[in-house]
N, C-alpha and C positions, 0 to 999 in steps of 0.2 A: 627823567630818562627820555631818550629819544624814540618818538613812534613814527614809522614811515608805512604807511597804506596803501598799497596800490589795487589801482580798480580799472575798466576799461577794457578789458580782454574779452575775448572769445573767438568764435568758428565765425568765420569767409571765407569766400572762393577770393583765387588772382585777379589780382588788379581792383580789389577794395581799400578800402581806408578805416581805422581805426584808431582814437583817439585815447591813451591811456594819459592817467592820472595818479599822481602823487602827493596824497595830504600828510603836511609833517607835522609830529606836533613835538615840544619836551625842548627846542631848539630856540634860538634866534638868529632865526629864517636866512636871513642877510650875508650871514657869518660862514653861512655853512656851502662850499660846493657842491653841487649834486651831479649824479649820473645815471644813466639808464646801461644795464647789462641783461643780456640772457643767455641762455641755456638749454640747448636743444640734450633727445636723451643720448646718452654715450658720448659724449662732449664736455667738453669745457665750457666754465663759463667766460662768454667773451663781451667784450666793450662793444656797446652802442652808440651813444650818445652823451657829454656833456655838457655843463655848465656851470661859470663863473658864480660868485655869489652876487653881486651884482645885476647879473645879466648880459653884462656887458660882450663876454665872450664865448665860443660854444666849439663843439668839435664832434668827428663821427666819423665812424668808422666808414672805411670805405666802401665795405658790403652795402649801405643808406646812405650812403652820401646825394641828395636831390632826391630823393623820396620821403624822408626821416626830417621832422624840426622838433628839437626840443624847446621849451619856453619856461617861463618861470611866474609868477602871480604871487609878489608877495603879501598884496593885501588878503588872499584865500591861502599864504603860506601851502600853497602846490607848486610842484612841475608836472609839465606835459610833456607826453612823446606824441605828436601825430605822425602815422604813419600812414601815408599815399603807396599806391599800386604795389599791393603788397603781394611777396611772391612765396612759392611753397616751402623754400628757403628761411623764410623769416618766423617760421613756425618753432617755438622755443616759448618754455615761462620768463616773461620778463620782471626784473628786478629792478627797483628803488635806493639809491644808495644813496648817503650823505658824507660827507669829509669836510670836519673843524670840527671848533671855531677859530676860526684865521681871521687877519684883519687884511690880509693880502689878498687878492683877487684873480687864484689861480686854476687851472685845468687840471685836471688827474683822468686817465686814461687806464688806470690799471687796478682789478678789484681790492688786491689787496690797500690799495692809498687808501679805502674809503673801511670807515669803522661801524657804520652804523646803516641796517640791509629791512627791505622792507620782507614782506612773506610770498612777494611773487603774485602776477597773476596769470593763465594760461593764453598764448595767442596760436591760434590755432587756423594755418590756408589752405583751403585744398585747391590742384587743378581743375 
């Protein structure tokens, strides 16, 4: 079974940085594209950031476009979100997602692509 953990969250003020993490485990690492989503409250959940299974390719919303990198560490089977100057906007539980296993090396953009969700962890900025 597939397990996705996310860690790295918490309380900042505007214009910090915060480094979230996702350990996968049940998978073969490679196979699988990942994504970062969240969810503020009374909202939807919406697309953040992805990633290729390779690594090779990556994508993000426009709300973090040049603030937001996602990465990938298959020998620690994680991905990363770092998130630079972060605004009161991006306050939302962020979520871990994975979609395969594919042999093809593509992007997904939309929650539903993605089958397998981590438990969330809270990111929290104030002004």
């Amino acid at each position: 079974q597939v397990q996705l953990v996310e860690s790295g969250g918490g309380s900042v003020q505007a214009g910090d940085s915060l480094r979230l993490s996702c350990a996968a485990s049940g998978l073969t690492f490679s196979n699988y594209a990942m994504g970062w989503f969240r969810q503020a409250p009374g909202k939807s959940r919406e697309f953040v950031a992805a990633i290729s299974g390779s690594g090779s390719s990556t994508a993000y919303a426009d709300s973090v476009k040049g603030r937001f990198t996602i990465s990938r560490d298959s020998a620690k089977n994680t991905v990363y979100l770092q998130m630079n100057s972060l605004k009161p906007e991006d306050t939302a539980v962020y979520y871990c997602a994975a979609r395969g296993p594919y042999r093809s090396d593509g992007l997904y953009l939309h929650p539903r692509e993605y089958g397998d969700w981590g438990q969330g962890t809270q990111v929290t900025v104030s002004s």
